[in-house]
C-alpha positions as a Markdown table, in Angstrom:
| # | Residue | x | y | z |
|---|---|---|---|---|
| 1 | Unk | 96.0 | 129.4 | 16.1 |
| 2 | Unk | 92.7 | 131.8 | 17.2 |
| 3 | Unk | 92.6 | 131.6 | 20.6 |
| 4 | Unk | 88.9 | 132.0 | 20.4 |
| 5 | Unk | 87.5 | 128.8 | 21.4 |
| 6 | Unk | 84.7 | 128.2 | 18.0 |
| 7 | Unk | 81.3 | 126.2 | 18.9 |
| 8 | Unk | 82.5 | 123.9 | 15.9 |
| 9 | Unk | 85.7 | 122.5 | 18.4 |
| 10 | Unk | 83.4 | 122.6 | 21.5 |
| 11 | Unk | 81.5 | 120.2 | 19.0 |
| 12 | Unk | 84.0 | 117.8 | 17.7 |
| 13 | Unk | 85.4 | 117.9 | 21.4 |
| 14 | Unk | 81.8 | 116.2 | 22.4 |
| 15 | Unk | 81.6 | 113.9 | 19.4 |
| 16 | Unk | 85.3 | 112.6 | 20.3 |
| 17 | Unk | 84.3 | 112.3 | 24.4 |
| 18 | Unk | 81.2 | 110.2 | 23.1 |
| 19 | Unk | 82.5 | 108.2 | 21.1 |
| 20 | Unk | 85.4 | 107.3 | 23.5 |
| 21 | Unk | 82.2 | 106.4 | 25.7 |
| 22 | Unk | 80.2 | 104.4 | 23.6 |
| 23 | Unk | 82.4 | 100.9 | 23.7 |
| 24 | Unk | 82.1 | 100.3 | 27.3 |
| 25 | Unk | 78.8 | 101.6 | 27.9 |
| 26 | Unk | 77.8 | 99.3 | 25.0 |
| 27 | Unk | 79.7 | 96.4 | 26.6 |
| 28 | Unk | 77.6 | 96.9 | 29.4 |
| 29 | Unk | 74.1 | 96.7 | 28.0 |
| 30 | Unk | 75.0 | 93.7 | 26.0 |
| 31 | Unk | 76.3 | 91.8 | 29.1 |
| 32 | Unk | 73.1 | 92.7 | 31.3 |
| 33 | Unk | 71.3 | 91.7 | 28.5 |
| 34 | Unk | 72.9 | 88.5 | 28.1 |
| 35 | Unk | 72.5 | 88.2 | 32.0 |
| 36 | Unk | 68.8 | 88.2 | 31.2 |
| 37 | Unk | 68.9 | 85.3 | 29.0 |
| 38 | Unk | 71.1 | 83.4 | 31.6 |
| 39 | Unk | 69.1 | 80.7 | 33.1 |
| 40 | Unk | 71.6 | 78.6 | 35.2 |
| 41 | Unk | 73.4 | 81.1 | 37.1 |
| 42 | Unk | 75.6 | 84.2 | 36.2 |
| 43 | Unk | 78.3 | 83.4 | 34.1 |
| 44 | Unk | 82.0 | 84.7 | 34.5 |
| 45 | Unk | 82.8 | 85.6 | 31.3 |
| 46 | Unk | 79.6 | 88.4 | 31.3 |
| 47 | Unk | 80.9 | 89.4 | 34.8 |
| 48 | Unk | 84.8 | 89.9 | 33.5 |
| 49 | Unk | 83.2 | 91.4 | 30.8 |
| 50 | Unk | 80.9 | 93.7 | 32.8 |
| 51 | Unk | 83.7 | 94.6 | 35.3 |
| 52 | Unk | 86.3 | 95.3 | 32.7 |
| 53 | Unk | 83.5 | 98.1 | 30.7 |
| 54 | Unk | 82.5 | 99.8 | 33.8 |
| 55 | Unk | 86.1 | 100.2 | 35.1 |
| 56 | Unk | 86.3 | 101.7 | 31.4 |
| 57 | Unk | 84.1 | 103.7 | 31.3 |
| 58 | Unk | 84.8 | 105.0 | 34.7 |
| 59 | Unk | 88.2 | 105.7 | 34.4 |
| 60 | Unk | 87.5 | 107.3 | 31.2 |
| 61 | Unk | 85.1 | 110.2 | 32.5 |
| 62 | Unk | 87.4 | 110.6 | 35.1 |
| 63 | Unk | 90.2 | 111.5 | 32.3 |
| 64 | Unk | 87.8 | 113.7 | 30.5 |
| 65 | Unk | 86.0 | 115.2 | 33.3 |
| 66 | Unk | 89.6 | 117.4 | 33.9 |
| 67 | Unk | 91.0 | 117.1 | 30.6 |
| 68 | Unk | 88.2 | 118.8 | 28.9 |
| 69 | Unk | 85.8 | 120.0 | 32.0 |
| 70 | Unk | 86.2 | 122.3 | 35.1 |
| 71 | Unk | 87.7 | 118.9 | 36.6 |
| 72 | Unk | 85.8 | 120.0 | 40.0 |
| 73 | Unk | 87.1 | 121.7 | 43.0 |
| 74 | Unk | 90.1 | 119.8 | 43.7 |
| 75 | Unk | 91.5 | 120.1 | 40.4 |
| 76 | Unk | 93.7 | 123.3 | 40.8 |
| 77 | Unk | 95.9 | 121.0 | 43.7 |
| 78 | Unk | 96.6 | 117.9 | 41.5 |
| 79 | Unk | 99.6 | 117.5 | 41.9 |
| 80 | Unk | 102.3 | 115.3 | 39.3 |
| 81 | Unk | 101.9 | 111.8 | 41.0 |
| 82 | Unk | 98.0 | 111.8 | 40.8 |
| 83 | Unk | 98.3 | 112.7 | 36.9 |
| 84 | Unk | 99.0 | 108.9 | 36.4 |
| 85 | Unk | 95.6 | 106.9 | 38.0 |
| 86 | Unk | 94.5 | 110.0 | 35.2 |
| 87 | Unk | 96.5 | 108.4 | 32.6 |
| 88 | Unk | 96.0 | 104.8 | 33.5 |
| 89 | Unk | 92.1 | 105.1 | 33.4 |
| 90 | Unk | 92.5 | 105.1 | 29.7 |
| 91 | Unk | 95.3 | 103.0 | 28.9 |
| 92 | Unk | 94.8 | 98.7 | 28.6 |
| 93 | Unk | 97.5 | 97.9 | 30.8 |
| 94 | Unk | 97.5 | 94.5 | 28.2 |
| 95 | Unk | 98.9 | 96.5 | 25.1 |
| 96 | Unk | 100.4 | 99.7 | 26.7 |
| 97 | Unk | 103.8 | 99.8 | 28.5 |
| 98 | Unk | 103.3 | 103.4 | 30.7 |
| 99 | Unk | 106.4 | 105.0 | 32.3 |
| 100 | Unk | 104.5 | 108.0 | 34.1 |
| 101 | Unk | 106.0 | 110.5 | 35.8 |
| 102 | Unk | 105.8 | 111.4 | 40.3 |
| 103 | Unk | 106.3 | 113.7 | 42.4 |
| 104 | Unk | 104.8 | 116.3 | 44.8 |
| 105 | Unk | 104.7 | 119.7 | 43.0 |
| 106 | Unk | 101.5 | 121.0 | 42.6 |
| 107 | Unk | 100.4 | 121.9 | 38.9 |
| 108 | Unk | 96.7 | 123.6 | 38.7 |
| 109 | Unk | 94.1 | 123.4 | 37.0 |
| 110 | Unk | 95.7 | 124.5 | 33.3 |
| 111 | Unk | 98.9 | 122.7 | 33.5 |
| 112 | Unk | 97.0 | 119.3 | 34.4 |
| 113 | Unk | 94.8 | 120.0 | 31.4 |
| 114 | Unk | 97.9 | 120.3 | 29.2 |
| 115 | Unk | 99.4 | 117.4 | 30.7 |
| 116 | Unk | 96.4 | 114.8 | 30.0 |
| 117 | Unk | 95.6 | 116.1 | 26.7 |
| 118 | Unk | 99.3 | 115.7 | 25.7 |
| 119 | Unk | 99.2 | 112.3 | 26.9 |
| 120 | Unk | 95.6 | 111.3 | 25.2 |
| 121 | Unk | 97.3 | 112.9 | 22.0 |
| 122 | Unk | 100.2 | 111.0 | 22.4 |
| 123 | Unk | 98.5 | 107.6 | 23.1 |
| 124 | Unk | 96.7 | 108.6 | 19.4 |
| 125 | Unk | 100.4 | 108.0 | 17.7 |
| 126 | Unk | 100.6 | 104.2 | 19.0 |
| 127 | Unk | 98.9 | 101.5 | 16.0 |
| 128 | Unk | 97.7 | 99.4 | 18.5 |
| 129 | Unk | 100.7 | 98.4 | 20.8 |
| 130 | Unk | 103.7 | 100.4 | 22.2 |
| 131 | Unk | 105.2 | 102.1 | 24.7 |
| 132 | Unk | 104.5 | 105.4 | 26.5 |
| 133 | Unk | 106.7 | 107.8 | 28.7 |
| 134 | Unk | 105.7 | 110.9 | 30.0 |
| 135 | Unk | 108.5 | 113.2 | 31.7 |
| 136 | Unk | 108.1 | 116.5 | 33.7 |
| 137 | Unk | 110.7 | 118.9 | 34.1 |
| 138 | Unk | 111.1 | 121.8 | 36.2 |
| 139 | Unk | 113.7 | 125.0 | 35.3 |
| 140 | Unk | 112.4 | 128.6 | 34.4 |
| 141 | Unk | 109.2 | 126.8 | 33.4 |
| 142 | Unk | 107.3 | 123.4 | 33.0 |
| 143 | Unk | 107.6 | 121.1 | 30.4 |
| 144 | Unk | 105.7 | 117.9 | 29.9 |
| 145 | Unk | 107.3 | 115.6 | 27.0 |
| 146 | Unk | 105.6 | 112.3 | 25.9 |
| 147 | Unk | 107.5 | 109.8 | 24.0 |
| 148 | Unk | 106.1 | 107.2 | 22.4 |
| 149 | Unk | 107.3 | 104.2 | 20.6 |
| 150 | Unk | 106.4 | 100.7 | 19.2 |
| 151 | Unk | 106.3 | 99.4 | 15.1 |
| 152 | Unk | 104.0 | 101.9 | 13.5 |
| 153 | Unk | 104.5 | 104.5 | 15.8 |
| 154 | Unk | 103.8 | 108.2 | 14.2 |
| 155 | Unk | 101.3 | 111.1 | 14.1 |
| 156 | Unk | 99.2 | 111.5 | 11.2 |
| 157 | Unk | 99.5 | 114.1 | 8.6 |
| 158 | Unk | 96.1 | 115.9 | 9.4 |
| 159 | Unk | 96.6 | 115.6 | 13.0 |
| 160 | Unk | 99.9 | 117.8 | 12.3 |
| 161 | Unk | 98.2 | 120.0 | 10.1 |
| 162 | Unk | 95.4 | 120.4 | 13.0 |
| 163 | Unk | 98.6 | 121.9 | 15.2 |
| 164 | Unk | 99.5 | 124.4 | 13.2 |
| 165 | Unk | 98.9 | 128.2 | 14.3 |
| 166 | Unk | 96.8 | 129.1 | 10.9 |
| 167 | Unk | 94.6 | 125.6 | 10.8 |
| 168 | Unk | 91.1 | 126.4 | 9.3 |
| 169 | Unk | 88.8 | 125.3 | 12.1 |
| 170 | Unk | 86.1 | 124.4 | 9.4 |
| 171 | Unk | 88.5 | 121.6 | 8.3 |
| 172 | Unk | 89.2 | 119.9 | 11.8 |
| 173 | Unk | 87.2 | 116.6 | 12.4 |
| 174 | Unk | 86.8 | 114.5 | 15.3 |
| 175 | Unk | 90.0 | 112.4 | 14.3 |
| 176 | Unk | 91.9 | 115.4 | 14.5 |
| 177 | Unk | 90.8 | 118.2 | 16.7 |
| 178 | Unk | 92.5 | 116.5 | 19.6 |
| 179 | Unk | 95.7 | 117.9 | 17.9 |
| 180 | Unk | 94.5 | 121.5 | 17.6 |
| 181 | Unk | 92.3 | 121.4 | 21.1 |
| 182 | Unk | 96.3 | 120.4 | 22.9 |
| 183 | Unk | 98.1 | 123.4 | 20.6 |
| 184 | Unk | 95.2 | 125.8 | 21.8 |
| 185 | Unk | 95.4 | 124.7 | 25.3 |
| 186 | Unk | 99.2 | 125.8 | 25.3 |
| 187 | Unk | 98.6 | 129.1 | 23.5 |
| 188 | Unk | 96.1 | 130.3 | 25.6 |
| 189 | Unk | 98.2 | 129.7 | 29.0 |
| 190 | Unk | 101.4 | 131.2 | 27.2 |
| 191 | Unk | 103.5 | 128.1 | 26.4 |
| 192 | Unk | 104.8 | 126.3 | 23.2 |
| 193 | Unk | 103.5 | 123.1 | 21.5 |
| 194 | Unk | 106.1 | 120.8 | 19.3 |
| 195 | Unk | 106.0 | 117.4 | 17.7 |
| 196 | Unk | 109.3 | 115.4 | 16.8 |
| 197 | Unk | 108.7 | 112.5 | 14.6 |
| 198 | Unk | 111.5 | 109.6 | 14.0 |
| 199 | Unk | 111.4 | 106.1 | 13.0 |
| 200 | Unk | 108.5 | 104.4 | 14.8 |
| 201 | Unk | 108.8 | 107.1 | 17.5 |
| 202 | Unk | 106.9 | 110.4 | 18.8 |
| 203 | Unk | 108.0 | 112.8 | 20.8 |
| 204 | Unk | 105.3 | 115.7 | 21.8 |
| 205 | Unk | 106.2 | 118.6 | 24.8 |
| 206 | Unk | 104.0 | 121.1 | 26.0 |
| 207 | Unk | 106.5 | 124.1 | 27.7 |
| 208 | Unk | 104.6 | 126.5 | 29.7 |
| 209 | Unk | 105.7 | 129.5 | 32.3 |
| 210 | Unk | 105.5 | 128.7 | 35.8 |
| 211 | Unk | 102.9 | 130.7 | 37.6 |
């Protein structure tokens, strides 16, 4: 895998951010719309509806702004227990079971980034339903393993292929370059990326040196 960083992923990177966006922000301009036709008073289901696609969106730029961006200044002293209000901001509590991990230790800038997108990629294996737990383990370095499992449950082929060190970059697409974008992210801060696939379970961990 080229640890050059091609305009084409920068690209697909976008394309996948936007269209992660484009649900909730659309949820939004139909219910303000449909506020405008309302002529006896706001009605509740717009407002659930309206609350429910900005705390979407929100929670959603939030996720991206580290897991792709700069993340801001405070983003090299995340520690492991604020990684899961990350993590939760793009998970519907309704269809996800999350067992996240806690704890004090400080993890920068690049080891949060590897954490989220490993979790984003894992959340990519569940259908629809399922459960996901993310573990963080200490010893000569840091490891970050996300399990999931549910019916269904697995990683497609392309997204494995996208993993591989010798991918063409010309053949990733916005389905898949989340898989290469997480194996790149690993490389480049001189760790290891592996994916164990069972029976209706996933099982992804980032290891990386401890700096």
């Amino acid at each position: 895998m080229s640890v050059d960083f091609p305009q084409r992923v920068s690209e697909l990177l976008c394309s996948r951010l936007c269209h992660d966006l484009i649900s909730p922000t659309a949820a939004v301009s139909n219910g303000l719309e449909l506020l405008e036709d309302e002529s006896g008073g706001i009605d509740e289901g717009v407002m659930s509806l309206l609350s429910f696609s900005i705390k979407q969106a929100a929670g959603r730029l939030m996720f991206f702004r580290i897991a792709y961006g700069l993340g801001g200044e405070n983003a090299d002293a995340l520690s492991i227990s604020e990684t899961p209000e990350l993590i939760r901001g793009i998970i519907e509590d309704d269809k996800i079971e999350a067992v996240l991990p806690s704890g004090d230790q400080t993890l920068g800038r690049v080891a949060v980034k590897v954490l989220l997108n490993v979790a984003f990629l894992a959340l990519e294996t569940l259908p629809n339903r399922g459960k996901l737990v993310i573990e963080v383990e200490n010893s000569d370095n840091i490891s970050f393993t996300a399990t999931t499992s549910g019916p269904g449950t697995g990683i497609q082929p392309e997204v494995m292929e996208a993993i591989e060190p010798d991918v063409e970059i010309d053949s990733l697409t916005a389905c898949t370059v989340q898989g290469y974008f997480t194996g790149w992210l690993c490389q480049t801060a001189a760790g290891h990326f592996g994916v164990n696939e069972a029976a209706d379970s996933v099982s992804l961990k980032a290891e990386l040196p401890i700096s």
